[in-house]
N, C-alpha and C positions, 0 to 999 in steps of 0.2 A: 709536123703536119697537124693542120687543127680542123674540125668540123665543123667549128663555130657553132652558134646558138641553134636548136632544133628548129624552132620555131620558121628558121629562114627557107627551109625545108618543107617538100610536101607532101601529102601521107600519097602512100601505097596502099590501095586494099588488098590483101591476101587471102583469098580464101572468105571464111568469115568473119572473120579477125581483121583489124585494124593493125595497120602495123608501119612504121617508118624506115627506109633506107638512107644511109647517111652516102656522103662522099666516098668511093674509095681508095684502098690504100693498094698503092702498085707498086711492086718490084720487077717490073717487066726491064729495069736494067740490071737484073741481078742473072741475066739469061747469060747461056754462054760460056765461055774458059775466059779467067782471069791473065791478065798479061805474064806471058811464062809459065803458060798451059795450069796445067789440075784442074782444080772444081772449087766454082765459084766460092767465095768465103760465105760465112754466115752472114745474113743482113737483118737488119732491126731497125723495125720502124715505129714509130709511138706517135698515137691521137690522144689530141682532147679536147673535151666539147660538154655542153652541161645539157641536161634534158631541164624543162620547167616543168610544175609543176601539171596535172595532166595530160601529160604524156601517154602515148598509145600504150598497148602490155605488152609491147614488144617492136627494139629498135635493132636492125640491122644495118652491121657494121661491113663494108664488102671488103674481103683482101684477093686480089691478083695474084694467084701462086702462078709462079712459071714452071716450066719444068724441071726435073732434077732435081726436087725436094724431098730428101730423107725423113725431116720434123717436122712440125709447125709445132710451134709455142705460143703461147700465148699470157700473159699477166696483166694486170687489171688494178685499178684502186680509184676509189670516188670519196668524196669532204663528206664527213658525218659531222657537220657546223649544229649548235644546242639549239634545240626550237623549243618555242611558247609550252607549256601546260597544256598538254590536251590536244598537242598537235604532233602528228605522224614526221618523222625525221626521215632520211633517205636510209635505204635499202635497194641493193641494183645485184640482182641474179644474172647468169652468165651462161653461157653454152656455146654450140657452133654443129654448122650445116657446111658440108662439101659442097663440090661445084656441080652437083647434083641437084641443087636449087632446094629450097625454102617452103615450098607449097607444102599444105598442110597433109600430113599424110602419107608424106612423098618419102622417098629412098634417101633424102641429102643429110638427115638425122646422123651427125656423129659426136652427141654426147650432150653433158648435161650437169651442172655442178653447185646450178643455186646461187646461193649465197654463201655455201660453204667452204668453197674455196677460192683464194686469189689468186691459182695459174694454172694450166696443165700444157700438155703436149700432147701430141699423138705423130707416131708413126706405125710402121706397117707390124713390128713385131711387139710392137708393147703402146702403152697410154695410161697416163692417169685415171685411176678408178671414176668413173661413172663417164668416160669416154670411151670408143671406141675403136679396138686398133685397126691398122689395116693402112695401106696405100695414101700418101698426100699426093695425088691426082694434081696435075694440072686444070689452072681454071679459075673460077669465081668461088669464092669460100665468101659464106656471111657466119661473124660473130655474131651473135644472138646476146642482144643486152635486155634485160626485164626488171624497166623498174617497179617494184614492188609497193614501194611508198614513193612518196618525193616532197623533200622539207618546202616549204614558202618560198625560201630563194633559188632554188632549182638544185638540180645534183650534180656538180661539177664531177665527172671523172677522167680519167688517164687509161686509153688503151695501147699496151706495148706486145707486137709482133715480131717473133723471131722465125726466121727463115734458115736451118740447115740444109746444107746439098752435099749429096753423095749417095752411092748405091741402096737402091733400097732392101730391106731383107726381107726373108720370107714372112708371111703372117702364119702364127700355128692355125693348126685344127683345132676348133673349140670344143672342151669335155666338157659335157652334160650329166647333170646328177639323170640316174636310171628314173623309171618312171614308176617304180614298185620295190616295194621293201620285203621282208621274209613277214613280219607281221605274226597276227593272232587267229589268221584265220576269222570268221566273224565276231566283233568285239568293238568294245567302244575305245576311242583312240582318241588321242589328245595332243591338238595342235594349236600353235600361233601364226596367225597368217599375214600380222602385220610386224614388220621387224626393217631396222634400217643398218648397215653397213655401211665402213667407209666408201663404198659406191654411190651413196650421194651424201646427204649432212649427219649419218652416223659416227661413231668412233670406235664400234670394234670391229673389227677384220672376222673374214668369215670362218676363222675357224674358232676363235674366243666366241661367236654367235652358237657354231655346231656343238661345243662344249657346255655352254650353258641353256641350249635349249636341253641338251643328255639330263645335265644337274637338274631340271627343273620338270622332269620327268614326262617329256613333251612326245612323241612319236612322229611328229610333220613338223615341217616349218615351210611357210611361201616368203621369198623373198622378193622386196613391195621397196623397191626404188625411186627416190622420185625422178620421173619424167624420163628414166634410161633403161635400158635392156642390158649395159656392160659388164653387173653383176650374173649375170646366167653361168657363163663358164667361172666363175672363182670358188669354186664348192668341188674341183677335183680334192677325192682323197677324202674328205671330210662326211657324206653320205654311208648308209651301212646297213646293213639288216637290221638294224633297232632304232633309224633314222630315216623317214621319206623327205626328201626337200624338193620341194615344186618351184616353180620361177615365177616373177610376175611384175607388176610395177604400178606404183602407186602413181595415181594420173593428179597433178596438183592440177586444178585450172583456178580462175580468180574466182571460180562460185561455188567452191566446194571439192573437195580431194573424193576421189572412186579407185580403190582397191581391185586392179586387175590382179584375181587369184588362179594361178597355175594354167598359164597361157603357154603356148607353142616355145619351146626353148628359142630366143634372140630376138622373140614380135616385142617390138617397141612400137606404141601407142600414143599417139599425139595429145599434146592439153592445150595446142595454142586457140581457146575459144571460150568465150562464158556463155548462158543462159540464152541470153538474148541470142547469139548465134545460131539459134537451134540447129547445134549439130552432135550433142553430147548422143542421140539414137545412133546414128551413123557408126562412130567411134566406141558404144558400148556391144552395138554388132560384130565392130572391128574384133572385143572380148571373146565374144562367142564366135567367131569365124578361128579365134585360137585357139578356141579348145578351153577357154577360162570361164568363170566367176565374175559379175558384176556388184562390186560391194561397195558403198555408198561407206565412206570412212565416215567416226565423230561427227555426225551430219550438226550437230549442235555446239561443236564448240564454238570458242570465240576470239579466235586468232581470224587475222584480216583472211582473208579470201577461203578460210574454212567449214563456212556456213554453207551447209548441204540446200542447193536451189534449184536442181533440174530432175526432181519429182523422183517416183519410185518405181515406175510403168516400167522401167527397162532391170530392176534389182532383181537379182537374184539370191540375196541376202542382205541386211544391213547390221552396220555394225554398234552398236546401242552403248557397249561399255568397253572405252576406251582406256588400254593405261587405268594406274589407281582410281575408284572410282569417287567420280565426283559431283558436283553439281548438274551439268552439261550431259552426265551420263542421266540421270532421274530424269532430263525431260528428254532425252530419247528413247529412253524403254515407256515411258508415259507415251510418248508422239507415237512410238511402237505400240502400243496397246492398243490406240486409239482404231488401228487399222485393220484388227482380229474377228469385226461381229460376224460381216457377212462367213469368213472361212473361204472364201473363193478366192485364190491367186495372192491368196496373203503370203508377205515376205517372210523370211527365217530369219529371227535374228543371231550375230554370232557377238563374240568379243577378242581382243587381241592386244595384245600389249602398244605396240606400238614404240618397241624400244630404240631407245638412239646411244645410250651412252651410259657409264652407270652416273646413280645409280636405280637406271629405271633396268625395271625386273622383265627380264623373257619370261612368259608363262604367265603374268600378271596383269591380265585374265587369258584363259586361253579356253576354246569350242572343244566340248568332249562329243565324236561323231559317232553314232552306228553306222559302222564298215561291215562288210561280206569280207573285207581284207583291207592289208596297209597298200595300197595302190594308187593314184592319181585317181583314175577314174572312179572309184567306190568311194575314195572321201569326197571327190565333187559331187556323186551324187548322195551321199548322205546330207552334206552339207546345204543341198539343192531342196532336199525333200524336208529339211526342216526335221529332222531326225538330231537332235545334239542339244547340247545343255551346255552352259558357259560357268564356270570356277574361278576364284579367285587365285586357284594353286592347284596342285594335284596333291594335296594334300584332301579336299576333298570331293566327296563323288554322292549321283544322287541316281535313286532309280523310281522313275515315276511312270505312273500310269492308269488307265481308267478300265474297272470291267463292269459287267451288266447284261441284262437279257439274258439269252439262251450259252453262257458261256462265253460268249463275245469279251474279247480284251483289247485296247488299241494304245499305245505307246505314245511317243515324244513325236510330234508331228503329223501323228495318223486322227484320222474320225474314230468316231464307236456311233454307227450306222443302229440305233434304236428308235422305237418311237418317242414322243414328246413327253410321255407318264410315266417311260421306263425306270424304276429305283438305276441309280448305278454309283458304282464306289470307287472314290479317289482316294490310292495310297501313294505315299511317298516316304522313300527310305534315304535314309542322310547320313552319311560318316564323314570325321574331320569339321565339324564347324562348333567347337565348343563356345559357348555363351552368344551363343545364336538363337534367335527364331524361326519357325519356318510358317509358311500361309500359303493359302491357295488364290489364285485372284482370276478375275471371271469376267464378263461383259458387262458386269454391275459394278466391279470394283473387287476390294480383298472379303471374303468372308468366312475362311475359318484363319485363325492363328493360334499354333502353340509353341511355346517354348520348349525347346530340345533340351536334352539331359544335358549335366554337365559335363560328362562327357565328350558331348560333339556330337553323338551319334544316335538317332531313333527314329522310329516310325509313326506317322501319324495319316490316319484315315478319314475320309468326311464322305458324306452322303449326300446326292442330289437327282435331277433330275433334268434331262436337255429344255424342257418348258422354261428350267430355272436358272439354268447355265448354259450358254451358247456354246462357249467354252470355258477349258482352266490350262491355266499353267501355276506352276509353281516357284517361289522366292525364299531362298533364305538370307537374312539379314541380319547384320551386326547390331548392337543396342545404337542406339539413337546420340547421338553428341552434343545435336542443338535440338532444345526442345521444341515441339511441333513439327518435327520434321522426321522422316523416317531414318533408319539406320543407314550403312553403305548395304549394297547386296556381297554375300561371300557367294553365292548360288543364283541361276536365274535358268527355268526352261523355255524351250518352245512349247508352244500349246497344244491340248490335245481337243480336237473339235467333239462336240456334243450334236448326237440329233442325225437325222437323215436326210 
């Protein structure tokens, strides 16, 4: 069976999104007892068809399940042909929707796998990680093709569908990590909340994840899926009183990736839309109608469709230092600064590793929160109120904060409510960052710095006044590599506001 060229084809709107449906593929003669009774045999069917280049961000494949279907399978391969210097080669991401239909939003969601994988299946008691298990329903099933790039001559690929029959079996009950840990009682606690598993283009399994978040002396972890909810239940057994793990999923759309953090156990959250759709409010509601975190990943890097572009109105945090840090991270916590003078509805920022594989490091960076406790609801709302400070390790820790007036003291995200003349004094205590600097920096820029003992460890104080400083947060950073440019950060706070 072939598609033939896209082009011959005409678009579907969906929603806000742009999106094409292709021919589909029937087995409506797979119905029925095969001559000499039993159940039907297996059937397989394979298309192919080439998208050009412009193509919508998403091509739907339709397959006619009949009834009596134990599996669906599914496998996939498209020409990666060498293009020009400078020009985008093919890349074709894959998923699939039930006969629950396609509408954005909608219930037909079952699964999701990128570019990372070339096949899965799903039936009622098991699936390929970042799929879905449960029931193959009679009806209309759309594969979901997404090309990502597409070379000059178009993306030729092959899609191969297999169809099992025979009884279906029960689906389990899905185990959810608990929503609260034994903890410290109120204390600051230290978590990653962006992390990938083989649930979608990771490579370690969630318990090599729960074992190196322990090594890396972490106390949460959310796991931040792309595009799938499948990983929620795969964390039986691996959570503990000295471990909280929240769910959530990392939203890719083509204008920027959003960190849904510790959403309702199984809410899967749509990304089929960019900017111009304006529906990213809608879907960021979707966040908070779950109980989650709105957090704007690496708004700055510079991978195709990862440039942060539907504004900061709906964040609830952003995430400024991404993974080791880099280039990309200095003009985010720069873009982040820029956004601290007023102090009214300013965002928090966090940091998170964003591990996939080694040998990228869990913990590298990870948000240290003031909790009331280790629970769901107390790190969302530490995390919410701009209470925490980001590390390159736990190896080191920072305690900062401003007092003045009549005894007045205000922490990591709080005001110190004084008037404009008030003297008041910024200390910051540092352990773990030897051959470091530390400095304070302000609505003006940085202006005190000193260099920490050799050690790693010390205290340094500066004086000012809310007249003179809107606010301060604090930086500790590594010596400098390329001249005229600053160090990496090992340290980085939220701010503390000045003034009344």
């Amino acid at each position: 069976m072939t598609t033939g060229e896209m082009g011959r084809r005409g678009l579907l709107v969906t929603g806000a999104a742009t999106a094409l449906t292709l021919g589909s593929v029937s087995f409506a003669d797979a119905e029925g007892t095969p001559a000499g009774g039993g159940t039907p045999e297996d059937r397989t069917e394979t298309v192919h068809g080439t998208l050009p280049p412009g193509a919508p961000d998403y091509v739907y494949l339709p397959v006619d399940v009949p009834p009596g279907v134990r599996e669906l399978a599914v496998a996939y391969t498209y020409e990666k042909p060498p293009v020009p210097a400078g020009t985008q080669g093919n890349a074709l991401d894959i998923g699939i929707f039930d006969e629950r239909g396609t509408a954005l939003g909608g219930d037909g969601f079952r699964g999701w796998s990128g570019g990372a994988r070339s096949e899965f299946f799903i039936r009622a008691d098991e699936a390929t990680p970042g799929y879905v298990r449960g029931p193959v329903g009679a009806g209309r099933w759309h594969i979901a093709l997404g090309p990502y790039t597409t070379a000059p001559d178009g993306l030729p690929y092959t899609v191969t569908v297999t169809l099992k029959f025979g009884a279906t079996p029960a689906t389990p009950e899905p185990v959810y990590p608990p929503e609260r840990a034994r903890g410290r009682g109120r204390a600051w606690y230290r978590g990653d909340c962006h992390i990938h598993s083989v649930h979608s283009d990771g490579k370690r399994t969630p318990a090599e994840i729960a074992a190196l978040a322990r090594a890396a002396g972490l106390d949460f972890i959310n796991t931040s899926e792309h595009n799938t909810s499948s990983g929620h239940s795969a964390w039986d057994g691996l959570w503990g009183d000295d471990l909280l793990i929240l769910t959530g999923e990392e939203i890719t759309t083509r204008n920027g990736h959003v960190v849904g953090i510790a959403t309702d156990h199984g809410t899967w959250v749509d990304w089929r839309y960019r900017a111009r759709d304006n529906r990213f409010g809608h879907y960021a509601r979707e966040i908070h109608r779950a109980g989650g975190l709105v957090v704007p990943a690496h708004p700055h890097a510079t991978c195709i469709g990862c440039n942060w572009k539907f504004g900061f109105a709906d964040a609830d945090a952003v995430e400024v230092w991404n993974g080791p840090y880099t280039v990309d991270d200095e003009v985010s916590v720069a873009d982040w600064d820029n956004t601290l003078v007023s102090g009214k509805g300013w965002t928090p920022a966090m940091g998170n590793s964003d591990a996939h594989r080694d040998p990228d490091r869990i913990g590298t960076p990870q948000t240290v929160v003031l909790a009331d406790d280790l629970s769901r609801e107390s790190i969302l709302a530490g995390i919410r109120a701009g209470h925490s400070y980001i590390t390159e390790s736990s190896a080191v820790s920072l305690g900062f904060g401003v007092s003045g007036g009549r005894a007045q003291h205000a922490g990591i995200g709080e005001r110190l409510r004084v008037d404009a003349d008030t003297p008041v004094t910024v200390r910051l205590e540092v352990a773990g960052a030897p051959g470091c600097t530390a400095q304070f920096v302000t609505d003006q820029g940085t202006l005190y710095t000193s260099a920490l003992p050799g050690s790693g460890s010390g205290v340094m104080e500066w004086r000012t006044t809310p007249a003179y400083a809107a606010y301060v947060r604090a930086e500790v950073r590594h010596a400098p590599t390329v001249a005229g440019l600053p160090g990496a950060l090992a340290a980085l706070t939220n701010p503390v506001f000045l003034g009344r």
